[in-house]
C-alpha positions as CSV (number, residue, x, y, z in Angstrom):
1,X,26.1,38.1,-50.8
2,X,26.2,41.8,-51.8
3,X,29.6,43.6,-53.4
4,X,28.5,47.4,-52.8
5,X,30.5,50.5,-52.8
6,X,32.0,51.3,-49.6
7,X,31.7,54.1,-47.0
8,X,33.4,55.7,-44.0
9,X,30.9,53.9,-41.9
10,X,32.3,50.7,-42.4
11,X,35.2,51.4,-40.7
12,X,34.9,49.4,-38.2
13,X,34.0,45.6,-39.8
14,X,36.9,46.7,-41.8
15,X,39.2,47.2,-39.3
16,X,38.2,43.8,-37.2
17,X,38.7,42.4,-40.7
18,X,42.2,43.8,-41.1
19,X,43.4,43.2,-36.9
20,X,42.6,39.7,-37.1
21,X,45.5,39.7,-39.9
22,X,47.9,41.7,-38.0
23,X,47.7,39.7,-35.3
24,X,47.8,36.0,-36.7
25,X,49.3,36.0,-40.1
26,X,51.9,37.0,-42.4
27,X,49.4,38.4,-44.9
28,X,49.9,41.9,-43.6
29,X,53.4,43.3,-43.5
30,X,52.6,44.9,-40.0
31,X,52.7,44.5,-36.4
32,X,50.1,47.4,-35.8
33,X,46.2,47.4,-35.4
34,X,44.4,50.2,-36.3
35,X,41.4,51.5,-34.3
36,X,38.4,52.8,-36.0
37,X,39.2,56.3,-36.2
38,X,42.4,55.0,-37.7
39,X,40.6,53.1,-40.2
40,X,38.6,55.8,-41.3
41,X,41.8,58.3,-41.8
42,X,43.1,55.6,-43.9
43,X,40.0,55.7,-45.6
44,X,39.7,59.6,-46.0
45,X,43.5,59.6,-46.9
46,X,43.4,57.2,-49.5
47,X,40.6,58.6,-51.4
48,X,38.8,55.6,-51.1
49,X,35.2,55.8,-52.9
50,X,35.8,59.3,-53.7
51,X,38.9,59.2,-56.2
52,X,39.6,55.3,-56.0
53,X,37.6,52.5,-56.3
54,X,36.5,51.0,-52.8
55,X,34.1,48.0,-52.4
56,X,33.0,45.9,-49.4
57,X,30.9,42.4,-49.5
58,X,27.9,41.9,-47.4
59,X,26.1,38.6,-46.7
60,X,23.1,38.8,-44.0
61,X,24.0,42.1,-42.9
62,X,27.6,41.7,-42.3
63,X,30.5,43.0,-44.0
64,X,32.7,39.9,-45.1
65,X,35.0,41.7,-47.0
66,X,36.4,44.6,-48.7
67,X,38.7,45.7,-51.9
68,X,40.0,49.0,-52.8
69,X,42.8,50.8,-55.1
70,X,45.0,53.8,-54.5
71,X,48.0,55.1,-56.6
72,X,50.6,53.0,-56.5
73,X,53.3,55.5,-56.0
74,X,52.9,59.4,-55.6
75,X,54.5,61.0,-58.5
76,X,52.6,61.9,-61.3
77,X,54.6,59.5,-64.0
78,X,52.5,56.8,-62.0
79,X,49.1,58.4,-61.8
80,X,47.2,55.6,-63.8
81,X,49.2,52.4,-62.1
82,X,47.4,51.5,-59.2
83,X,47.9,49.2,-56.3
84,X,44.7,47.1,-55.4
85,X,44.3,45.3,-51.5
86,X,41.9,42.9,-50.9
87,X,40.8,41.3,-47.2
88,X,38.1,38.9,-46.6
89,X,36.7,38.2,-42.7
90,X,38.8,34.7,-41.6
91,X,35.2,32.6,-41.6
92,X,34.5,33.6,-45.3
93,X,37.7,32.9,-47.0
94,X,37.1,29.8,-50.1
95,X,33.3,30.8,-50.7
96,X,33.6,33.0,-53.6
97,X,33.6,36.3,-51.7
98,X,37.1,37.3,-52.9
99,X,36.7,36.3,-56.1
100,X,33.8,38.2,-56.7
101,X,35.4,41.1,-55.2
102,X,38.7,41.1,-56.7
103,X,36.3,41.2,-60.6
104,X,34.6,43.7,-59.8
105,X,37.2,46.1,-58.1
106,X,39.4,45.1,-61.4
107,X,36.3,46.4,-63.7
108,X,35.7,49.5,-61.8
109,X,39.3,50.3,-62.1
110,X,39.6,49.9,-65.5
111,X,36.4,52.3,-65.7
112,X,37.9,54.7,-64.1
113,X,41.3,55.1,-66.0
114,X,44.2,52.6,-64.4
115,X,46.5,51.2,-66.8
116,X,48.0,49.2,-64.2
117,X,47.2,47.3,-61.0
118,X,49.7,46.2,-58.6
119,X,48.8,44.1,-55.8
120,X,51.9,42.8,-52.7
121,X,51.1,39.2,-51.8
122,X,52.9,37.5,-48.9
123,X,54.8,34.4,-51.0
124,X,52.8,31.0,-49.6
125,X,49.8,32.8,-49.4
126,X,48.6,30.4,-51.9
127,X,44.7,31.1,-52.0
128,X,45.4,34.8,-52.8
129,X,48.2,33.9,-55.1
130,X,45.3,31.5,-56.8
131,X,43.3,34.3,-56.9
132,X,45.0,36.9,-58.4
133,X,45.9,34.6,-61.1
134,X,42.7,33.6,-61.9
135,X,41.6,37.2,-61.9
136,X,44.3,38.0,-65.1
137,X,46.9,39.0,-62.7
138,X,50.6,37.7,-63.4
139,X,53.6,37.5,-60.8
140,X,56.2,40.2,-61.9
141,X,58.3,40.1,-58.7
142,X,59.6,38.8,-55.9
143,X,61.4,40.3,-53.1
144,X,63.1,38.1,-50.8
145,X,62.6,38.6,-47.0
146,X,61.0,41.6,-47.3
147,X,59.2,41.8,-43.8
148,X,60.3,40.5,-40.7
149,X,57.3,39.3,-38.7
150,X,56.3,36.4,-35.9
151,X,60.1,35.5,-36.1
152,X,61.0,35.0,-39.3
153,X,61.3,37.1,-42.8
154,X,58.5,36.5,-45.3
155,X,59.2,37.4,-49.2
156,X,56.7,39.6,-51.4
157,X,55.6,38.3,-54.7
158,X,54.1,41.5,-56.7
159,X,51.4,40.7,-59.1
160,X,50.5,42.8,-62.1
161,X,47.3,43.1,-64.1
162,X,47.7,45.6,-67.0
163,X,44.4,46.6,-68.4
C-alpha cells in the first residue's frame, strides 16, 4: 500500500468509495450519491490538495481509500480548526489502510498550520471511533439523533485532536 497526495483524477474511486456508504450505512449523514463531476466540484470547492491537505491509499493500482481536511467553519475566528473525513473502500476496512491514513493526514495538517481537527463520527461506528482514538483524538461531543436515515435517528459523536 501507497498513501500519496490526491488529485482531481481520482474522483471517481473516490466517489464509488463514498456511494457505497450512502447507500448501505449510517456512516454518512446523507441520502445523496454524488457523480463524478460532483466529486470533483467537491474536490475543487474544498481546496483539497491545493489549500488543505488531501491523501488517497493505493494498493495494486487501486485507490482503497482517501483522507482530507477543510475549515471546519467559514469565519475567519476558525481558520486554523479543521475538520478531517476519512473513507476507506468496504473490502479494505481492518488492514491498516485507515490507520495509516488518518497519521499521516494528522502530520500534514499539523505542517501546515491547524490547531485543531474535528472529525463527525456516526455513534456505533466503533472501528472509526477506535481509530480516531488511537490516532490522539478525544470524543468532545455528542449530539443525539442528529440524522434521520434508513428509519431511524443516528447520534454524532465529535472527536477532537488539538495539535
Amino acid at each position: 500500500m501507497i498513501i500519496r497526495s490526491g488529485t482531481v483524477q481520482d474522483a471517481a474511486a473516490m466517489a464509488c468509495i463514498y456511494n457505497h456508504y450512502v447507500r448501505t450505512s449510517p456512516v454518512i449523514f446523507s441520502c445523496q450519491t454524488l457523480t463524478v463531476d460532483e466529486m470533483k466540484e467537491k474536490i475543487d470547492r474544498l481546496e483539497l490538495g491545493a489549500r488543505f491537505p488531501f491523501l488517497v491509499a493505493e494498493s495494486e493500482g487501486r485507490i482503497i481509500g482517501y483522507a482530507y481536511s477543510h475549515l471546519w467553519m467559514p469565519d475567519p475566528v476558525y481558520a486554523r480548526s479543521w475538520e478531517v473525513t476519512i473513507y476507506l473502500d468496504k473490502d479494505s476496512c481492518g488492514q491498516g489502510a485507515g490507520s495509516a491514513l488518518l497519521s499521516e493526514l494528522v502530520d500534514r495538517c499539523r505542517e501546515a498550520g491547524a490547531h485543531i481537527l474535528v472529525s463527525w463520527v456516526t455513534e456505533g461506528n466503533i472501528a472509526c471511533e477506535r481509530l480516531h482514538l488511537r490516532t490522539g483524538f478525544t470524543l468532545t461531543g455528542r449530539i443525539p439523533e442528529s440524522g434521520w436515515k434508513f428509519g431511524k435517528y443516528w447520534n454524532d459523536c465529535v472527536y477532537q485532536l488539538i495539535l
